[in-house]
PyMOL Python script that loads the backbone (N, CA, C, O; Angstrom):
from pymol import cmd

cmd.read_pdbstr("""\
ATOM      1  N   UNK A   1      -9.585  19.308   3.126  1.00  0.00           N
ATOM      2  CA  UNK A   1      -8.636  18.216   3.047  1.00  0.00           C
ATOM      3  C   UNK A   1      -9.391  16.908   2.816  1.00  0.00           C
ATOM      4  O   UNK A   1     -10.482  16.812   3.378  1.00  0.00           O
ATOM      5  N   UNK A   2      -8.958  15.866   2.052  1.00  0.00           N
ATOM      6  CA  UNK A   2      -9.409  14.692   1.507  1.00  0.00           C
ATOM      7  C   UNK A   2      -8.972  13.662   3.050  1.00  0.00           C
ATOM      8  O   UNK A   2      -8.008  13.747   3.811  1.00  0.00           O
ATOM      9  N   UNK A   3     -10.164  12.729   3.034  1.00  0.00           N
ATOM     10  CA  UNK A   3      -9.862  12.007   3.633  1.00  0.00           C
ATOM     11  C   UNK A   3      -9.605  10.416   2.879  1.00  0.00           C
ATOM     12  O   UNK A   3     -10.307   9.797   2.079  1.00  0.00           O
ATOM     13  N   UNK A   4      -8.112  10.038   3.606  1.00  0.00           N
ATOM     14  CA  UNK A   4      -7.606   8.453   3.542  1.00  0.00           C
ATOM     15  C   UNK A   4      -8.711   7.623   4.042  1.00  0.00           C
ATOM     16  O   UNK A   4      -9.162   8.095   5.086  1.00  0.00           O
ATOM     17  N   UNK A   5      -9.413   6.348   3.585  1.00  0.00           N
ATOM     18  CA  UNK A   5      -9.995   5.255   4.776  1.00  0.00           C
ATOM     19  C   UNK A   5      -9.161   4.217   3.942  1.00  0.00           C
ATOM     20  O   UNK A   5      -8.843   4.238   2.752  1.00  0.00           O
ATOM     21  N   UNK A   6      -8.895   3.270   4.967  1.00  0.00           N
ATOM     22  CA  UNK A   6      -8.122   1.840   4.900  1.00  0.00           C
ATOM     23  C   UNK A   6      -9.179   1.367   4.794  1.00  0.00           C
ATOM     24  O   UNK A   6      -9.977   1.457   5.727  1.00  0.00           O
ATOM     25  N   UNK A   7      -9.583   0.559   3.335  1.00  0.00           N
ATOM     26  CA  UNK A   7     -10.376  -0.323   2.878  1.00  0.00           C
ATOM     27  C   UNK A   7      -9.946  -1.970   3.610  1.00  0.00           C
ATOM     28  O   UNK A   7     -10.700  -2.782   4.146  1.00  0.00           O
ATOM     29  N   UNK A   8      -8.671  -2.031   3.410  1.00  0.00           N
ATOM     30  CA  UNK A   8      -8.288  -3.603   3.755  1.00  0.00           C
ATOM     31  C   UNK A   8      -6.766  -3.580   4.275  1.00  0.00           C
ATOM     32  O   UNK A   8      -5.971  -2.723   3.889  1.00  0.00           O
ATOM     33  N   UNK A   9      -6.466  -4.486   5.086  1.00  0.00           N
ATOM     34  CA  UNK A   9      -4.982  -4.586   5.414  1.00  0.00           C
ATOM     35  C   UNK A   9      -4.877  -6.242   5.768  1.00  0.00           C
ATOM     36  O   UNK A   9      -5.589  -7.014   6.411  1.00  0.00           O
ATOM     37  N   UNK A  10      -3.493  -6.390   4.934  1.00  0.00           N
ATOM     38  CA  UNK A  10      -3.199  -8.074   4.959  1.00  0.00           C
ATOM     39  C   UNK A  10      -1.547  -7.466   5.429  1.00  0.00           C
ATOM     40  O   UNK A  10      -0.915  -6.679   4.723  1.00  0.00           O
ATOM     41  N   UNK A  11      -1.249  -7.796   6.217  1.00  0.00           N
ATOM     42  CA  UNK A  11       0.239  -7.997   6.828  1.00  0.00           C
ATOM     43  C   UNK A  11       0.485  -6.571   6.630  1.00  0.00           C
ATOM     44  O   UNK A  11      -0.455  -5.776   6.636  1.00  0.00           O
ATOM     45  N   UNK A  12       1.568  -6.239   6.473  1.00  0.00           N
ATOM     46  CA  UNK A  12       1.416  -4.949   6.110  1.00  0.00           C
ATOM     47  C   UNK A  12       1.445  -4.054   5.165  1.00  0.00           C
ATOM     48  O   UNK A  12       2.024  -2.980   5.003  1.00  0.00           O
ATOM     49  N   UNK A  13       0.585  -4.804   4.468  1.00  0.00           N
ATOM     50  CA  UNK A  13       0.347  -4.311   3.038  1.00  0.00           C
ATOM     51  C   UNK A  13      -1.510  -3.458   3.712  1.00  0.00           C
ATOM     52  O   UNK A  13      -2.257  -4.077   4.470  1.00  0.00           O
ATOM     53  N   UNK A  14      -1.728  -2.473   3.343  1.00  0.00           N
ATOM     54  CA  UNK A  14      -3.046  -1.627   3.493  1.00  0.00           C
ATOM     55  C   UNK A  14      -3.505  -1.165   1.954  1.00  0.00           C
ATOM     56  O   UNK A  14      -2.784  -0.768   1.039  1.00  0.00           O
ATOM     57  N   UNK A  15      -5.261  -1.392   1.991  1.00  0.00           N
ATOM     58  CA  UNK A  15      -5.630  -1.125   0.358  1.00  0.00           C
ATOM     59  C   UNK A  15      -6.300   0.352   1.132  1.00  0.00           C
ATOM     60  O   UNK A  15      -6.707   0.367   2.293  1.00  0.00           O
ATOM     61  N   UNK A  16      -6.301   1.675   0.100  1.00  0.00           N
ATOM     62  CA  UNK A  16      -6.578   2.843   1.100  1.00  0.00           C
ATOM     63  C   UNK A  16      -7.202   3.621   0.013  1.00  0.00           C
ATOM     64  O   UNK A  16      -6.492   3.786  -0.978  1.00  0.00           O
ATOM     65  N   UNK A  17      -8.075   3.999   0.002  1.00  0.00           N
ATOM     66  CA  UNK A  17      -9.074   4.847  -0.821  1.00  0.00           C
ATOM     67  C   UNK A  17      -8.767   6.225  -0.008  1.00  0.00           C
ATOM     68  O   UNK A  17      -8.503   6.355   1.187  1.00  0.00           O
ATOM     69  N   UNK A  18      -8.888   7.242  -1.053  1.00  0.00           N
ATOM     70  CA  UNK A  18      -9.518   8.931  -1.009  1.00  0.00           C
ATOM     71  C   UNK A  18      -9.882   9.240  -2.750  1.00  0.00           C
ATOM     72  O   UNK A  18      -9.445   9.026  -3.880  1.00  0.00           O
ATOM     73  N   UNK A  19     -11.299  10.067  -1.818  1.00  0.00           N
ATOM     74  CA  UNK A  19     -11.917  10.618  -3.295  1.00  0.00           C
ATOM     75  C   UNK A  19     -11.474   9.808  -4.308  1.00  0.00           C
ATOM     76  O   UNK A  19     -10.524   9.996  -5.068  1.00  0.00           O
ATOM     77  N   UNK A  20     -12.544   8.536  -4.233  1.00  0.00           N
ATOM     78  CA  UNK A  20     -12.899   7.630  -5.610  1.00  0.00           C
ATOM     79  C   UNK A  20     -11.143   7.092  -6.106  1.00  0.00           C
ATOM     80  O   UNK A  20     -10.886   6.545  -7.179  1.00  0.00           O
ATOM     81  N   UNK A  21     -10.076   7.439  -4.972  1.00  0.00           N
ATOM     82  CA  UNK A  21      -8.654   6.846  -6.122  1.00  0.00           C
ATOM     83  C   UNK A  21      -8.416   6.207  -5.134  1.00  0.00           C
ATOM     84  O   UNK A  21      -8.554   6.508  -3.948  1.00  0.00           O
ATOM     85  N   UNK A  22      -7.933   5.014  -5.758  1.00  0.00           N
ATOM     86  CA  UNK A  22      -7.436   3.837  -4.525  1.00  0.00           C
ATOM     87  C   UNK A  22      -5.476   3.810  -4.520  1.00  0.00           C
ATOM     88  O   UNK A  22      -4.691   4.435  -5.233  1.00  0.00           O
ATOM     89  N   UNK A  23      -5.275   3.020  -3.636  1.00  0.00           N
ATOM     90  CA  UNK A  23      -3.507   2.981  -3.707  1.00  0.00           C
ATOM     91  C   UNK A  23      -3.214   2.097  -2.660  1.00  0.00           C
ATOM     92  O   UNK A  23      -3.838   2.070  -1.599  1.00  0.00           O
ATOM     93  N   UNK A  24      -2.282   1.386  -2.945  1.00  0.00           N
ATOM     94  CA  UNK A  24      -1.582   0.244  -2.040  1.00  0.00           C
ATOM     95  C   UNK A  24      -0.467   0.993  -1.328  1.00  0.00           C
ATOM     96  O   UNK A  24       0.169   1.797  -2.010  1.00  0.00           O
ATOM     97  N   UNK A  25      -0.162   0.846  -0.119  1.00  0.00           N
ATOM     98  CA  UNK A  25       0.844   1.409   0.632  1.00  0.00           C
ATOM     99  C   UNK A  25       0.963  -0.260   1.374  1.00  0.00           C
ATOM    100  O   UNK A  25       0.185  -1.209   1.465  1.00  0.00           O
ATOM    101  N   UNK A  26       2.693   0.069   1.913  1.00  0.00           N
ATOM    102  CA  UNK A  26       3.091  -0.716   3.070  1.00  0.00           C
ATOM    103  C   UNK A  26       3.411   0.026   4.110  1.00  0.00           C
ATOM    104  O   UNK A  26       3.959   1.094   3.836  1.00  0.00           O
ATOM    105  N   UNK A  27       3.193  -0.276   5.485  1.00  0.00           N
ATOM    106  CA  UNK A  27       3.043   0.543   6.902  1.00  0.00           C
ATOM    107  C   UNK A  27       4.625  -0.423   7.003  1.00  0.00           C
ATOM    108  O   UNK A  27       4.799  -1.541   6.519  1.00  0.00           O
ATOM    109  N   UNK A  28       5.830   0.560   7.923  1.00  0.00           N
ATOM    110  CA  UNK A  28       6.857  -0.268   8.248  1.00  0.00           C
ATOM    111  C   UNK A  28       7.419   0.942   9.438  1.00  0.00           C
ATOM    112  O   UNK A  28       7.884   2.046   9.155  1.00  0.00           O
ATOM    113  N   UNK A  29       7.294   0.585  10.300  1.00  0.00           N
ATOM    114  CA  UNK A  29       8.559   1.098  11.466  1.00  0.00           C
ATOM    115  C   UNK A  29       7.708   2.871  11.194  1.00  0.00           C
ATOM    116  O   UNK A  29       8.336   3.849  10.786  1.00  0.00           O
ATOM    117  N   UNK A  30       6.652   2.877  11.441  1.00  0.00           N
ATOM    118  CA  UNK A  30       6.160   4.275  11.896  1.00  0.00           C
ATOM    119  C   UNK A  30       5.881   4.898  10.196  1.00  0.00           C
ATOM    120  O   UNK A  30       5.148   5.885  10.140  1.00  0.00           O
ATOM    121  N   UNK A  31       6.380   4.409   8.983  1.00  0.00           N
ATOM    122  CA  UNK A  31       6.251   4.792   7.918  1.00  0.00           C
ATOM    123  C   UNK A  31       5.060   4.318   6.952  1.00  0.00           C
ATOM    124  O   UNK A  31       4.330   3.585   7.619  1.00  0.00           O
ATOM    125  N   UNK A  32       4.717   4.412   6.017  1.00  0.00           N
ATOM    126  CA  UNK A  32       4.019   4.215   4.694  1.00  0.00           C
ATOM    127  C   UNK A  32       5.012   4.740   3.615  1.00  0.00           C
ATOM    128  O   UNK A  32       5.800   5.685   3.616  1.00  0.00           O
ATOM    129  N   UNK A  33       4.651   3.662   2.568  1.00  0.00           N
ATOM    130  CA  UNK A  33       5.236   3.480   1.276  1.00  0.00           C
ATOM    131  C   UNK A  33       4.875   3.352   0.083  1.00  0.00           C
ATOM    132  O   UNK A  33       4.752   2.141  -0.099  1.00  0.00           O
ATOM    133  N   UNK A  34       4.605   3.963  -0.942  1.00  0.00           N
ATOM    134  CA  UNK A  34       3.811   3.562  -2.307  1.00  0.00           C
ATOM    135  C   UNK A  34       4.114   2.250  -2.721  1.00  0.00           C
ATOM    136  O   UNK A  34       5.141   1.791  -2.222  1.00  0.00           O
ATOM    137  N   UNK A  35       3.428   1.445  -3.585  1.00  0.00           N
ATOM    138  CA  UNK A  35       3.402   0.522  -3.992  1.00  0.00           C
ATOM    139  C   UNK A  35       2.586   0.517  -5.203  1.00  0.00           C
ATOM    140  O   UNK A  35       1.454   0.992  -5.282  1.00  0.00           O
ATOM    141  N   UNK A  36       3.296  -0.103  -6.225  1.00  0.00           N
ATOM    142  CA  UNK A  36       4.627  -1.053  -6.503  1.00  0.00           C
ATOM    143  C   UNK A  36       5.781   0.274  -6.225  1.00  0.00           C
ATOM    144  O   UNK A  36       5.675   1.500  -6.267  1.00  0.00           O
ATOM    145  N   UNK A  37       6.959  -0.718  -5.914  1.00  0.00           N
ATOM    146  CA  UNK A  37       8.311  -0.026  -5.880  1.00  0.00           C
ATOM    147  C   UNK A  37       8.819   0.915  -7.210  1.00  0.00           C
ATOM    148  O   UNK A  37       8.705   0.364  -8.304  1.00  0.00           O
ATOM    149  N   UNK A  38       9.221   1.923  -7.192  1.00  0.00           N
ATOM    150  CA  UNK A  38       9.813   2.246  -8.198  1.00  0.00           C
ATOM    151  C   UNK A  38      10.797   1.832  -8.935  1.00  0.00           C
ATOM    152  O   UNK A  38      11.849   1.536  -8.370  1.00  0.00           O
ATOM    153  N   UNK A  39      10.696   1.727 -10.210  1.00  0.00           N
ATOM    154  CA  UNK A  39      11.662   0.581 -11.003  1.00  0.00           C
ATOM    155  C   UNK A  39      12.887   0.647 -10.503  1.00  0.00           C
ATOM    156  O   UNK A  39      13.426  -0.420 -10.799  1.00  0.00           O
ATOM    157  N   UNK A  40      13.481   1.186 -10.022  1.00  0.00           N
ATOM    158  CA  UNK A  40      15.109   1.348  -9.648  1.00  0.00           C
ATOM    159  C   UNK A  40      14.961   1.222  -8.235  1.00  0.00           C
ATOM    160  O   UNK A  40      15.594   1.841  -7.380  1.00  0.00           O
ATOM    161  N   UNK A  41      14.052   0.352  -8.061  1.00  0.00           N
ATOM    162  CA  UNK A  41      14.252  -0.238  -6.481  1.00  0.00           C
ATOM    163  C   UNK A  41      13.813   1.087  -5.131  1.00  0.00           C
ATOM    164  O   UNK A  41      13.235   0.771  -4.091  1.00  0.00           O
ATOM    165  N   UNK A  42      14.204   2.417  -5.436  1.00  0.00           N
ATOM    166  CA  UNK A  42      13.486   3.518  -4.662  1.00  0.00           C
ATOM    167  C   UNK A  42      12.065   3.485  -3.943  1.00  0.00           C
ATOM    168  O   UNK A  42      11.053   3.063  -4.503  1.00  0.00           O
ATOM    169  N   UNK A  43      12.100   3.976  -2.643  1.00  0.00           N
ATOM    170  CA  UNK A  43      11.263   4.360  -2.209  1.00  0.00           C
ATOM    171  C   UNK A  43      10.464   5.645  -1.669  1.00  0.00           C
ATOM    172  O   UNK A  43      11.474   6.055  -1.096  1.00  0.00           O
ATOM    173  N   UNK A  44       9.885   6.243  -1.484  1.00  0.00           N
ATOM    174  CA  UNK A  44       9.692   7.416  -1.191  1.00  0.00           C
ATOM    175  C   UNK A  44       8.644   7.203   0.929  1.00  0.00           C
ATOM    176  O   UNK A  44       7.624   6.537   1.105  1.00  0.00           O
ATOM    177  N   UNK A  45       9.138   7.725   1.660  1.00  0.00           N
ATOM    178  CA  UNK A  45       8.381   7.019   2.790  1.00  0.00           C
ATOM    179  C   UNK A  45       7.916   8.237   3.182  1.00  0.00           C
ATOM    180  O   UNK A  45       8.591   9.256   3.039  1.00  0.00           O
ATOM    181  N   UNK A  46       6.625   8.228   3.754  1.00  0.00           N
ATOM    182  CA  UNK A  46       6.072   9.147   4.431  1.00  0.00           C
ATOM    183  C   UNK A  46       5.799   8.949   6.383  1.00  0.00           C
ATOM    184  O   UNK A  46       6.241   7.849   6.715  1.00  0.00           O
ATOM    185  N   UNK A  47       5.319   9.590   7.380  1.00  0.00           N
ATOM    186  CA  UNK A  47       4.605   8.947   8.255  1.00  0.00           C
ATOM    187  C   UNK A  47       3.596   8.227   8.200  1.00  0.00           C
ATOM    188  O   UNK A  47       3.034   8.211   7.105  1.00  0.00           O
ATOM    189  N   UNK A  48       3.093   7.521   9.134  1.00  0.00           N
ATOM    190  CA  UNK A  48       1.936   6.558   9.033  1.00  0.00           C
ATOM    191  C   UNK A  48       0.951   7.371   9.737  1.00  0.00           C
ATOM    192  O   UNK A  48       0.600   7.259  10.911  1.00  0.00           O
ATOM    193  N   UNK A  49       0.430   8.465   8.587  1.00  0.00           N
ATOM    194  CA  UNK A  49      -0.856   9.271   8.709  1.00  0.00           C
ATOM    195  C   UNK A  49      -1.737   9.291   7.888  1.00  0.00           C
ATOM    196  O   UNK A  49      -1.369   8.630   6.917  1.00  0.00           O
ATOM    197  N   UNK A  50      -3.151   9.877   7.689  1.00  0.00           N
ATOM    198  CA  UNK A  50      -3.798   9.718   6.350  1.00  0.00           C
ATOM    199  C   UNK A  50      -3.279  10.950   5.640  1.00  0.00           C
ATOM    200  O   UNK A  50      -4.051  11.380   4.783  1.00  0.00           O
ATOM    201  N   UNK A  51      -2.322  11.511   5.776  1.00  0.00           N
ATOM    202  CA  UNK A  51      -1.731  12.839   5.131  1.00  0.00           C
ATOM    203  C   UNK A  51      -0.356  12.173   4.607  1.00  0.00           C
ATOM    204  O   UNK A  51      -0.006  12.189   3.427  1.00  0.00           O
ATOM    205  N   UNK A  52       0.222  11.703   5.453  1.00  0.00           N
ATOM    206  CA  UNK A  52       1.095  10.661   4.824  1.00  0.00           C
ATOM    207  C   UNK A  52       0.964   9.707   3.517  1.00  0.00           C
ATOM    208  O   UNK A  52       1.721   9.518   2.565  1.00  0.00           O
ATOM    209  N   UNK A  53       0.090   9.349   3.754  1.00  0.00           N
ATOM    210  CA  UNK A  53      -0.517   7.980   2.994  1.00  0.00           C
ATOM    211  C   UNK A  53      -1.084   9.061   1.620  1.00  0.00           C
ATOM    212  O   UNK A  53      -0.830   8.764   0.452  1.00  0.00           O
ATOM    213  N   UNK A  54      -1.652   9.970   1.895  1.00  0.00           N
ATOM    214  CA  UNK A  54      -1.981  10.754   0.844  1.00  0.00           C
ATOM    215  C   UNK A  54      -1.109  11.251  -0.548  1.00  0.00           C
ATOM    216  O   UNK A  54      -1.395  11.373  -1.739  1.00  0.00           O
ATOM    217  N   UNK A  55       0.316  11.503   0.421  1.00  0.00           N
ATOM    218  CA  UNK A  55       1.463  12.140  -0.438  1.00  0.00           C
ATOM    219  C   UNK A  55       1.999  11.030  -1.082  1.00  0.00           C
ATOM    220  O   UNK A  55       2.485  11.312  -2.177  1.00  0.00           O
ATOM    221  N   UNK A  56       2.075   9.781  -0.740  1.00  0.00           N
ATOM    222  CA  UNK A  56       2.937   8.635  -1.588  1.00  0.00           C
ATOM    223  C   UNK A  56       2.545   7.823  -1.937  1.00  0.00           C
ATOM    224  O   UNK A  56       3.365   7.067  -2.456  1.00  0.00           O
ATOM    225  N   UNK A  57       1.040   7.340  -1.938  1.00  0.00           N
ATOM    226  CA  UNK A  57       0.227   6.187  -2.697  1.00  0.00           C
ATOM    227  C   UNK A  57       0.149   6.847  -4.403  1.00  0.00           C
ATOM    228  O   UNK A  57      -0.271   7.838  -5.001  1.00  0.00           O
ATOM    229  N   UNK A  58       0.684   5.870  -4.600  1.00  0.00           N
ATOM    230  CA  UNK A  58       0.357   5.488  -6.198  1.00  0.00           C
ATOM    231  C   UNK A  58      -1.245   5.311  -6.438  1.00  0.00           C
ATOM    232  O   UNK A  58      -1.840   4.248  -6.257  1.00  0.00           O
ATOM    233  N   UNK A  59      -1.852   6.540  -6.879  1.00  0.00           N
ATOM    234  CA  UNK A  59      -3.140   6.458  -6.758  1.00  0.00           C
ATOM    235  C   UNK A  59      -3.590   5.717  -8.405  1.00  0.00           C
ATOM    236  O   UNK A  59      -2.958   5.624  -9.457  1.00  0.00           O
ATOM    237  N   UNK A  60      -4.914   5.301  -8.011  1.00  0.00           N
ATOM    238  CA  UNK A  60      -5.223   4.063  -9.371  1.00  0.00           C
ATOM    239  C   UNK A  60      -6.686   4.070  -9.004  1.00  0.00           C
ATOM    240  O   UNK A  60      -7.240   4.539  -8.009  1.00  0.00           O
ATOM    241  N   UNK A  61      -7.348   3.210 -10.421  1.00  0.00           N
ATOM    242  CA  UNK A  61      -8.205   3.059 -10.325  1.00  0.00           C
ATOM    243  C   UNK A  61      -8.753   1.452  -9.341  1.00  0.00           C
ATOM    244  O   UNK A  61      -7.977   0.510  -9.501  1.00  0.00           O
ATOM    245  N   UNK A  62      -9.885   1.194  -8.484  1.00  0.00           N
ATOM    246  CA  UNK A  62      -9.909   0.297  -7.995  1.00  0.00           C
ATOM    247  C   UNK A  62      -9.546  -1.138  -7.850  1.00  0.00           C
ATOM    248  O   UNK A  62      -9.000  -1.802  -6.969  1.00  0.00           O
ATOM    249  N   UNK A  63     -10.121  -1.422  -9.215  1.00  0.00           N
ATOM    250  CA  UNK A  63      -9.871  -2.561  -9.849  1.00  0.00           C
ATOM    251  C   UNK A  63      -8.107  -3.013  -9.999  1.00  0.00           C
ATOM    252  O   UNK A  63      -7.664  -4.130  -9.731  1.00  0.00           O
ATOM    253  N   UNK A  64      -7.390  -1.973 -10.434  1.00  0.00           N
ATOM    254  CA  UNK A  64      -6.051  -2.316 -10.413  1.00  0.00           C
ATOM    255  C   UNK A  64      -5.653  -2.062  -8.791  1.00  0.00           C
ATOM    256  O   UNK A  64      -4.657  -2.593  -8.302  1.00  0.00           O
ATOM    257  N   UNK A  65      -6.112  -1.615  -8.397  1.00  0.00           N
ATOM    258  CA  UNK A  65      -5.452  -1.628  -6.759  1.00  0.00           C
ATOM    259  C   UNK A  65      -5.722  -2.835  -6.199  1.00  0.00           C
ATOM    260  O   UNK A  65      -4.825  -3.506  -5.688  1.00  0.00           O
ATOM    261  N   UNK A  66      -6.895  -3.202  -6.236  1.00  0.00           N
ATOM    262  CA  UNK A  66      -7.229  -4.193  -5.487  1.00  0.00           C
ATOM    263  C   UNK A  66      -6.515  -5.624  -6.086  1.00  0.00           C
ATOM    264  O   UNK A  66      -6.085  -6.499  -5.334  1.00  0.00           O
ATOM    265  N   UNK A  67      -6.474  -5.691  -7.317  1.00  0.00           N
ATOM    266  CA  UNK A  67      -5.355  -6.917  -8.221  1.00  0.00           C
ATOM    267  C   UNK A  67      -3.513  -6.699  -7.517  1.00  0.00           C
ATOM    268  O   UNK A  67      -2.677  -7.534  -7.173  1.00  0.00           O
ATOM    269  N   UNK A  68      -3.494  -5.172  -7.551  1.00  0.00           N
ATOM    270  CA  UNK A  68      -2.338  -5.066  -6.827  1.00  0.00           C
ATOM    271  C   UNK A  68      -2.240  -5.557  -5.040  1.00  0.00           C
ATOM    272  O   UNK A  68      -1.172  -6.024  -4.645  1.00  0.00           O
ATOM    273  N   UNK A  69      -3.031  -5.454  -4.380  1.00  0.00           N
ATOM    274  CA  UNK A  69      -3.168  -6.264  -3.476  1.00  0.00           C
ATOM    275  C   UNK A  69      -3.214  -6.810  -3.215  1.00  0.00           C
ATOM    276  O   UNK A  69      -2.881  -7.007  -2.046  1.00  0.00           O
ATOM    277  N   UNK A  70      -3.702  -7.742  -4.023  1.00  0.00           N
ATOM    278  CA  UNK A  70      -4.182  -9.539  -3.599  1.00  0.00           C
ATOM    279  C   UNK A  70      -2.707 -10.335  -3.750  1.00  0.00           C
ATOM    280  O   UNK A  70      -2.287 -11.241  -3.030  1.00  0.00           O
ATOM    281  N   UNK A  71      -1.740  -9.412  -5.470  1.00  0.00           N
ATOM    282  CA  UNK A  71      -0.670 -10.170  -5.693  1.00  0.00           C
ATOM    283  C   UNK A  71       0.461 -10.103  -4.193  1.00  0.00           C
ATOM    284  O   UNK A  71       1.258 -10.905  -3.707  1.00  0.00           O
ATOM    285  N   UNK A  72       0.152  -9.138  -3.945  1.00  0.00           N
ATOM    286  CA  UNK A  72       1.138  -8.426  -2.992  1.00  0.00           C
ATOM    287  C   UNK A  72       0.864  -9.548  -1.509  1.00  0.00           C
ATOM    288  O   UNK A  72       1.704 -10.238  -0.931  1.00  0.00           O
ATOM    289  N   UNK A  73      -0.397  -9.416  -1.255  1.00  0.00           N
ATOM    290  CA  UNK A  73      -0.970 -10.130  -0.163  1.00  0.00           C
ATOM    291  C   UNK A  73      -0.325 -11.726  -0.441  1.00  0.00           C
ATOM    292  O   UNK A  73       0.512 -12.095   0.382  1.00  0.00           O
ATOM    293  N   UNK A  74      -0.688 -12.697  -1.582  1.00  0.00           N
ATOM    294  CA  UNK A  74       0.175 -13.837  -2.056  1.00  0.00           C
ATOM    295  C   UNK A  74       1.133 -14.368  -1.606  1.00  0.00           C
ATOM    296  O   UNK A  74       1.309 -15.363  -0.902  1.00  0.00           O
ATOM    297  N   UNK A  75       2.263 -13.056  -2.419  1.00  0.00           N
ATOM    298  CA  UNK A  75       3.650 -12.907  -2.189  1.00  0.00           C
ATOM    299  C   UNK A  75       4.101 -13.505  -0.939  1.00  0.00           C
ATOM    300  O   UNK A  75       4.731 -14.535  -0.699  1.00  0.00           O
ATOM    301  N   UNK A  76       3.405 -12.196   0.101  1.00  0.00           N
ATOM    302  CA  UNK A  76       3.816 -12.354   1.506  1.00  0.00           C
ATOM    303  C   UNK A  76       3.506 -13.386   2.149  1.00  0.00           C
ATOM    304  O   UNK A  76       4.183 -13.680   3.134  1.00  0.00           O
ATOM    305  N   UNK A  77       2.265 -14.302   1.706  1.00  0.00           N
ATOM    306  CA  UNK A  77       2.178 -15.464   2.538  1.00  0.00           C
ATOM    307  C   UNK A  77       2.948 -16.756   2.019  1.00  0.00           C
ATOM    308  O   UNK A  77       3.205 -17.788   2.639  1.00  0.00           O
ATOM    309  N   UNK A  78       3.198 -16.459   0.902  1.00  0.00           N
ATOM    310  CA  UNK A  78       4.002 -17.512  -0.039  1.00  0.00           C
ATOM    311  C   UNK A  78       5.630 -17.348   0.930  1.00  0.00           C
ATOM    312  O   UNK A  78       6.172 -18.206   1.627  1.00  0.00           O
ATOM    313  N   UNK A  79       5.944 -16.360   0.725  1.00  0.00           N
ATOM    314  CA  UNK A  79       7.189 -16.120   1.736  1.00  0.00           C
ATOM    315  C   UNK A  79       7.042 -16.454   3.227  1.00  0.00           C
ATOM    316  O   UNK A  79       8.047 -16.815   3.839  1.00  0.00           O
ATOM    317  N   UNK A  80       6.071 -16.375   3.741  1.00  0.00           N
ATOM    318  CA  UNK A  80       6.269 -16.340   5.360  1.00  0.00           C
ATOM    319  C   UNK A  80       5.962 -18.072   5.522  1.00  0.00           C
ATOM    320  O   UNK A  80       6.160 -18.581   6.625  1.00  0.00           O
ATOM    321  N   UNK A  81       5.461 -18.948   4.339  1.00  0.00           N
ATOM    322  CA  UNK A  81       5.609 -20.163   4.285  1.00  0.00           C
ATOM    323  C   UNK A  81       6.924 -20.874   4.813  1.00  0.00           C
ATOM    324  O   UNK A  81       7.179 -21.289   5.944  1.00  0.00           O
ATOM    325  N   UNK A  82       7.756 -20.888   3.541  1.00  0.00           N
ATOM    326  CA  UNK A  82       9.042 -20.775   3.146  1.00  0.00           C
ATOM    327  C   UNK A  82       9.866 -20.409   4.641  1.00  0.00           C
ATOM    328  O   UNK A  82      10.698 -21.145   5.172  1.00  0.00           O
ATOM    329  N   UNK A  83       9.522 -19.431   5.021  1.00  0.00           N
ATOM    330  CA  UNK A  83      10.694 -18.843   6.310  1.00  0.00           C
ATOM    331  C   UNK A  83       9.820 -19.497   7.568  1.00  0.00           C
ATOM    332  O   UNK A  83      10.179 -19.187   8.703  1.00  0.00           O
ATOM    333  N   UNK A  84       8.688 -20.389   7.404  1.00  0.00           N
ATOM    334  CA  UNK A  84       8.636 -21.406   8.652  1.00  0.00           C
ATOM    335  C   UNK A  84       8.232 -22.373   8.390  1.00  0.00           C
ATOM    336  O   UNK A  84       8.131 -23.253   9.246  1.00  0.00           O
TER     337      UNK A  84
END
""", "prot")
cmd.dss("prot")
cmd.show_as("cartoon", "prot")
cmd.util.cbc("prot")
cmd.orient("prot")
């Protein structure tokens, strides 16, 4: 079995490597979530395990994960501005 490691976590957005493929998940209420959303707004949720995290990360190469993170990371602080 492949192992998940959590490279980085900004709110609850987590950057998560296995075997050389990276993937953005969000941790929410005991779950993980692929990221980006699926175009029709869908989600697919797993538990918040590295077996979890395994089955629903949108796996990618680094470089785009980590660009996908940072925007994602942004977002959320741009918003949590705004709401205080």
């Amino acid at each position: 079995m492949s192992s998940v490691s959590v490279v980085e976590e900004k709110g609850s957005f987590r950057l998560v490597a296995c075997d050389g493929r990276f993937a953005v998940v969000e941790a929410r209420a005991g779950q993980v979530f692929g990221m980006p959303q699926d175009p029709d707004g869908g989600r697919d949720g797993a538990a918040d395990t590295p077996e979890g995290m395994e089955s629903i990360g949108r796996w990618t190469g680094e470089e785009e994960a980590r660009a996908l993170m940072a925007d994602l990371s942004q977002r959320g602080d741009e918003l949590a501005r705004r709401i205080w």
